[in-house]
Each structure stands twice: as C-alpha cells, then as structure tokens.
C-alpha positions in Angstrom: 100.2 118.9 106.2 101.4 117.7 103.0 102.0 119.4 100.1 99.2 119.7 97.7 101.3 118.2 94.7 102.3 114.8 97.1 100.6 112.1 95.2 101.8 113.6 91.9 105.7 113.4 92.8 104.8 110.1 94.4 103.4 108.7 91.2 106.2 109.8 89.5 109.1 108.2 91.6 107.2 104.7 91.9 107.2 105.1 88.0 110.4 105.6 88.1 111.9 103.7 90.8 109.4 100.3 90.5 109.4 99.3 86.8 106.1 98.3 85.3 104.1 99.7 88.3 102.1 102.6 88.8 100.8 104.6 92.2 97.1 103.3 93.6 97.1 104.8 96.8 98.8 106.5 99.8 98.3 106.2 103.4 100.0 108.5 106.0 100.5 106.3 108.9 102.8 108.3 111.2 104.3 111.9 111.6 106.9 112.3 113.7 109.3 114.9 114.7 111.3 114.3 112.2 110.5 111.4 110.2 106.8 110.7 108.1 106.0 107.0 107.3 103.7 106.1 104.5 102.0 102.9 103.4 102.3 102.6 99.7 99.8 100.7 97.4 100.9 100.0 93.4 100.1 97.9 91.2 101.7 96.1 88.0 100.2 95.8 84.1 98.5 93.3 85.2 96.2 94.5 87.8 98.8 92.7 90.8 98.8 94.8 94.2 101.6 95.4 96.2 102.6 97.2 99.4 105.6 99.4 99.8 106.8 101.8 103.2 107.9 105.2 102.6 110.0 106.7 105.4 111.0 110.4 104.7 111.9 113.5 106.6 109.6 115.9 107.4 109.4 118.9 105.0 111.4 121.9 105.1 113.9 120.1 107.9 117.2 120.4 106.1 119.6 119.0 109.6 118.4 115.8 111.8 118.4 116.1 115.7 121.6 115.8 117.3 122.4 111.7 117.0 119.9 110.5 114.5 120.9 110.1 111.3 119.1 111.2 107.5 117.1 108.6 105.9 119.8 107.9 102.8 122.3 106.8 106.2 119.4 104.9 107.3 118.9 102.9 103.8 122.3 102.5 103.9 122.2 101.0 107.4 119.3 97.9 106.5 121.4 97.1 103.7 124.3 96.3 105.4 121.9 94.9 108.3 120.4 92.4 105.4 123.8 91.3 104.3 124.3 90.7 107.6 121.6 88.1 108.1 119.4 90.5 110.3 115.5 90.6 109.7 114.9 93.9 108.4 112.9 95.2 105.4 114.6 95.7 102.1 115.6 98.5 100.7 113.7 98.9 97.2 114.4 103.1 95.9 116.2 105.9 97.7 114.5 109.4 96.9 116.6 111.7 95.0 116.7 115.7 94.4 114.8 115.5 91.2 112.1 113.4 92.7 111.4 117.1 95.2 110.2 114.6 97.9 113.0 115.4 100.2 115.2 112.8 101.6 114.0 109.2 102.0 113.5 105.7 100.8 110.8 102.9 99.5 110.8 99.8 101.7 109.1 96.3 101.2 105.8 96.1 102.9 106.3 93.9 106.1 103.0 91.7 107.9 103.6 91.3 111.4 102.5 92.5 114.8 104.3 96.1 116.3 102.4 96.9 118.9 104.6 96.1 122.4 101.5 95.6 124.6 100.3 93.2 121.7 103.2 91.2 121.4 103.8 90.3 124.9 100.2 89.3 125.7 98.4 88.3 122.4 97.8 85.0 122.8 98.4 84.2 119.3 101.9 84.7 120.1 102.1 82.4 123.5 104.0 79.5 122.2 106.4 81.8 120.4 107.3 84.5 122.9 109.9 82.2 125.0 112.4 82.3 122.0 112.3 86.0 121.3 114.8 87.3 123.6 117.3 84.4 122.4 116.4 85.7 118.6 116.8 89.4 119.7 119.9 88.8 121.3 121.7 87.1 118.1 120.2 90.1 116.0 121.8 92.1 118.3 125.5 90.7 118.2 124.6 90.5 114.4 124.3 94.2 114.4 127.6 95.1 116.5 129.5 92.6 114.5 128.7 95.0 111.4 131.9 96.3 109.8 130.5 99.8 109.0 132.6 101.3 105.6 134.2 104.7 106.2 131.9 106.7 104.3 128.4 105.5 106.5 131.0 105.5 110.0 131.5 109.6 109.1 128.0 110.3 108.7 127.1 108.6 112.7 128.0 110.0 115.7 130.3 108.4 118.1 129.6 109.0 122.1 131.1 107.4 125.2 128.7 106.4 128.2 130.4 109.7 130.7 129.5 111.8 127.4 125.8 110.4 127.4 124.9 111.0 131.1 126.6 114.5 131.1 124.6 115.3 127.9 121.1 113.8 129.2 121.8 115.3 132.6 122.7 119.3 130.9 119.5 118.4 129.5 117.8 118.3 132.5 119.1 120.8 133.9 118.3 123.1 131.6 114.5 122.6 132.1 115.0 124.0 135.8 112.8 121.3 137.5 113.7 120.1 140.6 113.7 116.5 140.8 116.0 114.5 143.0 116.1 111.5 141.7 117.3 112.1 138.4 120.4 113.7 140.0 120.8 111.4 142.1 120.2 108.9 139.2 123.0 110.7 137.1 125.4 110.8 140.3 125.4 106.9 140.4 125.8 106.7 136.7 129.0 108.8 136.6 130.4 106.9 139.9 129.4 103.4 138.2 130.5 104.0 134.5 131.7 100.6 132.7 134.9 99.9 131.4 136.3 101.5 128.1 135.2 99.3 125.0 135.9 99.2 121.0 133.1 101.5 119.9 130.8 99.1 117.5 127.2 100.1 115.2 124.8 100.2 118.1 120.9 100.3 117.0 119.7 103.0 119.7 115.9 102.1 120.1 116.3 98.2 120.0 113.5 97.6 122.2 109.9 96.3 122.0 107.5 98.8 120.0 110.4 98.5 117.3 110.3 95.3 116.4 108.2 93.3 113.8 107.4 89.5 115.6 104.7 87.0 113.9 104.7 83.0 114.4 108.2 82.9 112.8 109.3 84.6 115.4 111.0 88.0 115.0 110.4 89.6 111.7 112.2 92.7 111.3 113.9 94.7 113.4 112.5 98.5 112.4 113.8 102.2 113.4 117.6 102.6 112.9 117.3 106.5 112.9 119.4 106.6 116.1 122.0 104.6 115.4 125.5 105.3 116.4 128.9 104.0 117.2 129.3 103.7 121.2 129.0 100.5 123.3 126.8 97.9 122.4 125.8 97.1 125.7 123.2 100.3 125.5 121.4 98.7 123.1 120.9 94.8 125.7 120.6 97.5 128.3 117.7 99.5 126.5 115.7 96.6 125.5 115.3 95.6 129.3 114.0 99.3 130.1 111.0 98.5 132.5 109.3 101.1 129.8 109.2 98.8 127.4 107.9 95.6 128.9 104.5 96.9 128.8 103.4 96.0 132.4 105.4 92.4 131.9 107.4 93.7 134.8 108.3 90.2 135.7 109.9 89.8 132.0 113.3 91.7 132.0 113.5 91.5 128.3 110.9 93.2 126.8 108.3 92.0 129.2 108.7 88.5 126.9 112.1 87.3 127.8 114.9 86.5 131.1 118.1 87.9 130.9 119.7 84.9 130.5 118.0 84.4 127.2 119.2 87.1 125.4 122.9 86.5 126.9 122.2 83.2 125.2 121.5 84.1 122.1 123.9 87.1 122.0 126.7 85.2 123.2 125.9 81.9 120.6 126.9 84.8 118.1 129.5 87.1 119.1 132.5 86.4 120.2 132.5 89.0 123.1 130.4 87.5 126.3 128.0 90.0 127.8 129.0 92.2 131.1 126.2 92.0 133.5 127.7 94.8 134.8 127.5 96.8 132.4 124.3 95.6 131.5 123.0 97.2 134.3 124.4 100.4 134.2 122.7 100.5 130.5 119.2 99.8 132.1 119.5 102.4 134.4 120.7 104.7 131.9 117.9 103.9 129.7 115.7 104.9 132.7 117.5 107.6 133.0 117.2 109.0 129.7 113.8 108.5 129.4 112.9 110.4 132.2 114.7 113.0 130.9 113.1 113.2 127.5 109.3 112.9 128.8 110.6 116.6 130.4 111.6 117.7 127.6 108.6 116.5 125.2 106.9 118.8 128.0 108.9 121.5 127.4 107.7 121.6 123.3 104.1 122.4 124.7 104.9 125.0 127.0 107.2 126.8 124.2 104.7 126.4 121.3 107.4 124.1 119.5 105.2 121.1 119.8 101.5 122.4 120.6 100.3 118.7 120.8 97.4 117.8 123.8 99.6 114.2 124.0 102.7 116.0 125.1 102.0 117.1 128.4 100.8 113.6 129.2 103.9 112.3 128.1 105.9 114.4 130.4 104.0 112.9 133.1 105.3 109.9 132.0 109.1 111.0 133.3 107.5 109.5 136.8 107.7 105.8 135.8 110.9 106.0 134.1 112.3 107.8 137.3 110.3 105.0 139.6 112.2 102.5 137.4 114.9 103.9 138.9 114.0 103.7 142.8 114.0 100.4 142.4 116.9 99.4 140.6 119.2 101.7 142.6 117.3 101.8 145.9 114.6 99.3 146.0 112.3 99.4 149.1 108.9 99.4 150.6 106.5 102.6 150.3 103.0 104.0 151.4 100.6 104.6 149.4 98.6 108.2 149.8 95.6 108.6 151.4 92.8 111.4 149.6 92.2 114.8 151.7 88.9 115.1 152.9 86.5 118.2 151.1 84.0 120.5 151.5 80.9 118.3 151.6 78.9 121.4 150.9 79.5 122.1 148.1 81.3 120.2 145.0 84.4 119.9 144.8 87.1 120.6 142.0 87.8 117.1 142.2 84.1 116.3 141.6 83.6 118.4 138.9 86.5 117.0 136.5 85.1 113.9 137.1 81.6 114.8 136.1 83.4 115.9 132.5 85.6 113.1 132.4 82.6 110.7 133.1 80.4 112.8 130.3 83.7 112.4 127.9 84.0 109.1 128.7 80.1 107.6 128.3 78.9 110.2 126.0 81.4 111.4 123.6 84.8 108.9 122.9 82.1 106.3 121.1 81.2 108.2 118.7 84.5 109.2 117.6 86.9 107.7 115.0 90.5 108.1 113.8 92.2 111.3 115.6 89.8 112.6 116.9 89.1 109.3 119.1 92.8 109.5 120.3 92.7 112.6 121.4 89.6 112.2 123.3 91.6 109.6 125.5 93.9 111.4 125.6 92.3 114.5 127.4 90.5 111.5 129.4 93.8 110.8 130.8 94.8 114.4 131.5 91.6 115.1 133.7 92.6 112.1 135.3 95.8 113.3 136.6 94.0 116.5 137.5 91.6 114.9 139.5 94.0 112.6 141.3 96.4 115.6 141.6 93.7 117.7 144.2 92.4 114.4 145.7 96.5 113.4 146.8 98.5 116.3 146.6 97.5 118.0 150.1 98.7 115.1 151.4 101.5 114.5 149.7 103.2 117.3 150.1 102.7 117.6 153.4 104.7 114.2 154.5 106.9 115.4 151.5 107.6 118.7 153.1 108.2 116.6 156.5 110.8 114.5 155.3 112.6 117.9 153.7 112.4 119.4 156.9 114.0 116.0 159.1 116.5 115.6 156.0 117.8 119.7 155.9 116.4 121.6 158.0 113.1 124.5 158.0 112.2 126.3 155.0 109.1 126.1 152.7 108.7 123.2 150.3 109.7 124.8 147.0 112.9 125.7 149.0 113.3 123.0 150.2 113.2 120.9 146.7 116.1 122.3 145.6 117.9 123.0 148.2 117.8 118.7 148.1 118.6 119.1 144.2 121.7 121.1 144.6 122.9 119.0 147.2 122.9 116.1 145.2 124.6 118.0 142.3 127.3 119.1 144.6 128.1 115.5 146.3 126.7 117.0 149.7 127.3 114.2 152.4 123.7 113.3 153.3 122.4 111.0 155.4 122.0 108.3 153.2 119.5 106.5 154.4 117.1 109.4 154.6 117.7 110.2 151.2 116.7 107.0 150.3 113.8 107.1 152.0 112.9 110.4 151.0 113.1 109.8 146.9 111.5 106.4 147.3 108.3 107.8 149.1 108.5 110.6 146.9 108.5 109.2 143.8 106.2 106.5 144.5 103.6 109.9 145.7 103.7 111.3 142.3 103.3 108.2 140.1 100.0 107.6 142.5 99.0 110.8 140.6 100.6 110.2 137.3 100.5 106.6 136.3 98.5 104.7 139.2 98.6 101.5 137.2 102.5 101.4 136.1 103.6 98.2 137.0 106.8 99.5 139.0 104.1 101.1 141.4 104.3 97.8 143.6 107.8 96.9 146.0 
C-alpha cells in the first residue's frame, strides 16, 4: 500500500527534478519484493505530455537481498551502460533523503514490447526476430567490456561459479524437500565447473521478459538490479534458459535466436571468443537456479512472508526448470502416466474440482478486470494441478516407488526419496544407468501434473 501522502512528495520531486514540469498522474505498474515501478505522466507550461519510469525500493526496506544492488547503484549502472553504447533508458533524477520517497530514480519513458511470449511469436516482430540474438550478444560484450570505477565495483558483489552452486544448493537444502535431481544437478555442476576467468560487470537477468524489442530491433535492455562482477558467461548462459524461450524450445536463445548468433554478435565485439563449454555449464546452472528459487518462492507462502495465491503455483514451476535439466544432462525417452480408475458411484474429488474450475472458468473470470482477473487464473491453474494430482498420482507413485525399490532396496516411498537424496549428496556409487532412468521418469511424472504443456515435456 502506498503512503497516503505519495502523490504529494511525487509532485514535489518532478518539480524539482524536471524543470518547467508539473505531476499529472501516477500509475503503479509493478510491486515487487523489493523494487515498485511507476509510470509517470507530467506535463510542461505548455500543456506538452510526457512519460517518465519511477523505479524505487519498497518502503520501510532499508538492506537489498543478498546480490542485488540499491536503486542509486542501479542509476549508476545505465549510465555507464549508455556511455557505453548499450540500449538502456536514461537516467533523468535520482531520489534524494529530502524528497522522503526512499531510494530510487526517474527514467525516460521507453515504447516497445516486454512481454517474452509476445516477442517471440507476435507477428509484428517476424522479420526482425532473426537479428536479435546477434544484437543481444554485442550488448552483452558491451556490458562485460564496462570498466566499472572503484566506488560502484565496492557497492556489487563478486561470486565465483563453485560459490554460486554451493550457495543455491544450501538453499535447497535448507527447504528439506527431497528432490533428486537438483542434487544430482548440483553434483555435475561442481564436477564440471569452468575454468577461472577475470571477473567482469555481469547483468544477472539478461534474458527475454527483460528486454525492450520493437521494429528497430532491441530497444533497451531493462532490470540491472542483480548485477555483479563474476563470469560473464552466466549472463549468454542465462539468456538460453529453456525458461525463457517461452515454448520456442527449438530457439536456444530466447526462443528467437541459435547459438551461433549470439556468439556472432558477441564475438564481432569483444575481444574474448565465447567458451561453449562454459556456456553450457551456465545453462544448466540457470536451470538449476531456477528450480531452486520456485522452492523457495513456495516457501514465503507457507511461512506467511509472502501470503500471495501466485506463489504456490510458482513453486510448481521448480518442475520445468528441473526437466530442463533431464534433458540437458541426461536426455532420453519417457512414459507418459496413465489416470487411476474411480469410484463410478459416486463423484469423485477429481470431479468435483473440476465442476468449480469449469464454474470459475465459464461463469466468473469474464466478468473480472484488473487483479482480480489474474487472480482468478491463477486459482484456475491451482485446481488444475489438484485435479491432475488425484487423477496421476496413484499411479505415479506406484512405478516411482518401483523403481526406488529395484535402485535401493525395500522401504516405503517417503523413505525411500531420501534415502536416493542422500546418496546423491554423499557421491554413493549407484548404478548409473538406473539413476538415470529413475529421475527422467520421475521428473517427467510430475511436470504431467505441474505444467502438462511445458515444452521440455516432449524427448
């Protein structure tokens, strides 16, 4: 909620900050963990409109989370990205203490399409998408070949690629799930690590759903909270997460773009050529990490941190990431699950979610706007998984619970789990091609429930 005197302070720094222009209207567009985005409307003496973005942190947070950095490090970071012929949006007024509006800055006002699943299918952009991943590659050796001054180089935080995966897997650990394939995920990473490089400015969320593209092609590149010093590979690596190519599976970059193309571009650039290696390791970090972080959104519902009906959904979302994994890592064919037959007598749980869902669905998301129509999908998409949770679950778990058995002998299924889990944390010799086996089917079982239509669900 914002403050009741917002507008007021907000006048008062456009006075201030734009000369000659004067505060029309507010918009809050987004409201994140710990950053608020605003769309800005002023207008001049004479009567002339224009459009401003506010990014600041959320009230009353004094500290960022560990590796993003506060919005004046941010403004800092587009400027030197402008100077260094990278698309961003410029800088126009930092926020200080006096304005009481808390930390942030006034951007220009940017046209251009944001939304990934837009940008890699409108066809608007058809003729253009073939030259994005060349133009995102050269913005990215733009932004590792930034000479970051002392005093902005303090403020980020420098990490190594062993520091990251022990980090991300602690993480997981911590949430006390047992699920196999992100140790066995985190075991490859730390046997496959790439070789030591120079630590250089690396974005951190380079991917598509960050970037600003219109018919000129890419227009900004947007969200350089989590920037850091570390290898730049992580960011070439991230934007080919399978995540974020928006079911363009068949589109490494992006879901717009090959591999090659970005190399291209990168490598027209920089002086440093890419390693395909290391590349790699990158995407399977991002993977990874992803899955790991869809956990842990979960994790803010079930402690009352985040009580938000999206975030249980999203940590549903930790099976595609981890399926992303399966098949970079141990690609292979799998069954799909077959529904357990019901009671015919009477209905069935799986019968009555789907009466509400249908009801929800026909009766009530139509005549809702804004929020409130969001939302609605959203629950839509948890009584989904519900209902496809008691239609396949009997019978996955019970070829789940088989393969356990063949792979380490008797014992009941939550058993059974992690006794798997330690094993993999403790470098067990396993049969490997069991194991294999086993994560693939499993995996592959649960994103049937979560996520039937993720585009990794196919060999």
């Amino acid at each position: 909620m914002l403050e009741v005197d917002f507008e007021s302070k907000l006048s008062k720094f456009v006075e201030r900050s734009l000369s000659g222009m004067r505060l029309v209207s507010v918009q809050q567009l987004t409201s994140g963990a710990s950053q608020q985005t605003f769309k800005v409307s002023v207008k001049d003496s004479e009567a002339n409109e224009y459009h401003y973005a506010l990014r600041r942190a959320q009230p009353g947070l004094s500290a960022t989370s560990q590796g993003q950095v506060t919005p004046s490090t941010e403004a800092a970071l587009l400027g030197l990205a402008a100077d260094a012929n990278i698309p961003v949006p410029t800088v126009a007024a930092s926020l200080r203490p006096s304005d009481n509006l808390g930390e942030g800055y006034l951007m220009a006002w940017l046209e251009g399409e944001t939304l990934g699943q837009r940008i890699v299918k409108i066809p608007e952009l058809g003729k253009f998408r073939p030259t994005l991943a060349y133009q995102c590659g050269q913005a990215l050796a733009r932004i590792h070949a930034i000479d970051v001054p002392s005093a902005i180089k303090d403020s980020l935080s420098c990490v190594s690629p062993a520091s990251l995966v022990h980090a991300t897997w602690e993480t997981y650990i911590a949430l006390n799930t047992p699920q196999p394939m992100i140790d066995f995920t985190a075991q490859w990473l730390l046997h496959n690590l790439p070789p030591d490089v120079d630590a250089r400015l690396v974005h951190g969320d380079f991917r598509n759903g960050n970037l600003m593209v219109s018919k000129a092609g890419l227009e900004a590149v947007l969200d350089w909270e989590l920037c850091h010093m570390g290898d730049p590979t992580r960011d070439l690596g991230w934007l080919c997460v399978n995540s974020w190519r928006f079911g363009v599976r068949e589109l490494p970059v992006g879901g717009f773009g090959e591999i090659d193309e970005v190399i291209a571009g990168y490598e027209s650039v920089s002086w440093a050529p890419v390693d395909k290696a290391a590349l790699q390791f990158w995407e399977v970090f991002g993977s990874f990490w992803w899955s790991v972080t869809t956990l842990g959104m979960a994790e803010t519902w079930r402690t009352g941190e985040t009580p938000s009906l999206e975030r249980p959904v999203i940590g549903r979302r930790s099976t595609e990431a981890q399926m992303d994994c399966v098949h970079l890592l141990i690609p292979g064919a799998f069954s799909r699950a077959v529904p357990a037959t019901t009671d015919a007598n009477l209905p069935s749980a799986t019968e009555l979610i789907s009466s509400v869902r249908q009801h929800l669905k026909s009766s009530v998301l139509d005549n809702l706007t804004g929020p409130d129509h969001f939302f609605c999908r959203v629950a839509l998409n948890s009584l989904s998984i519900a209902e496809r949770e008691l239609q396949l679950s009997p019978t996955l778990e019970r070829d789940e619970h088989h393969r356990l058995t063949e792979l380490l002998g008797d014992g009941d299924l939550a058993a059974l789990r992690w006794h798997l889990v330690r094993a993999l944390r403790q470098g067990e010799a396993l049969p490997q091609a069991l194991v294999e086996e086993h994560l693939r089917e499993t995996v592959a079982g649960r994103l049937q429930i979560d996520q039937p239509f993720y585009s990794a669900l196919t060999p």
